[in-house]
C-alpha positions in Angstrom: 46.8 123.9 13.8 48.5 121.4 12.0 49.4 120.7 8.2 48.7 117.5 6.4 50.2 116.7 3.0 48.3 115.9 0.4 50.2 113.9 -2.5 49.0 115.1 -6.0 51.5 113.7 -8.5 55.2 113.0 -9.2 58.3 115.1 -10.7 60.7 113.2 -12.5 63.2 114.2 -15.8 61.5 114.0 -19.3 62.5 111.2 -21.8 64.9 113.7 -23.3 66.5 115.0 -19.6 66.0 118.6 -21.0 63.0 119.4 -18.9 60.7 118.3 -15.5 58.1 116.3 -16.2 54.6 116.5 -13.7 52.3 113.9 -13.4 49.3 115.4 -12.1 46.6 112.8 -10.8 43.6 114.0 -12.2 41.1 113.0 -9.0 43.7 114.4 -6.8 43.7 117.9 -8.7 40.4 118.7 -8.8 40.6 117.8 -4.6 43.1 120.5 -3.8 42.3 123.6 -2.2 42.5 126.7 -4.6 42.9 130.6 -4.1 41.8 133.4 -6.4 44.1 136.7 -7.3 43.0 139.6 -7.3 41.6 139.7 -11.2 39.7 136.8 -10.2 41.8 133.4 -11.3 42.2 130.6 -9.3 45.6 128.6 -8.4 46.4 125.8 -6.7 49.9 125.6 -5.0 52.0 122.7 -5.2 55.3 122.0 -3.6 58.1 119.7 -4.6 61.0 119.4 -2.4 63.9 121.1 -3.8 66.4 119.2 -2.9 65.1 116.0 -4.0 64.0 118.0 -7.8 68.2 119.1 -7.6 68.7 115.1 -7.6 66.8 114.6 -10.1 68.7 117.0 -12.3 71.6 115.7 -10.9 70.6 112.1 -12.3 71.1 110.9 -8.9 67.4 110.4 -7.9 64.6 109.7 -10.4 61.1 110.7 -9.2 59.8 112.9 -5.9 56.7 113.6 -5.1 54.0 116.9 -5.8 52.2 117.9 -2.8 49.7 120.3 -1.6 50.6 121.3 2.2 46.6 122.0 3.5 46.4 123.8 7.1 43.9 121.8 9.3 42.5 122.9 13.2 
């Protein structure tokens, strides 16, 4: 099995540097593979490297990218 990732949107610092902003393409979203909890909602799970977000706090990088990691046989 291998894992493909699937690019969803970008993570960069808002205008104000207070907060992360996520651009989510909308296309993209609606792609991604979901689960459901136990109650019955759905989620989609998104991954940003965590380094490349503590650059971006840092002010030393200024966008990475949101992913979806999807299994495939």
């Amino acid at each position: 099995m291998t894992t493909k990732s699937q690019l969803v949107g970008y993570v960069r610092k808002s205008n104000g540097g207070g907060a992360l902003k996520m651009s989510i393409d909308a296309e993209a979203f609606a792609k991604t593979q979901k689960f459901s909890s136990k109650d019955g909602r759905q989620f989609v799970s998104l991954i940003a490297n965590a380094d490349k977000v503590g650059q971006i706090l840092e002010g030393e990088r200024e966008v990475t990218s949101l992913c979806q990691l999807i299994d495939q046989e």
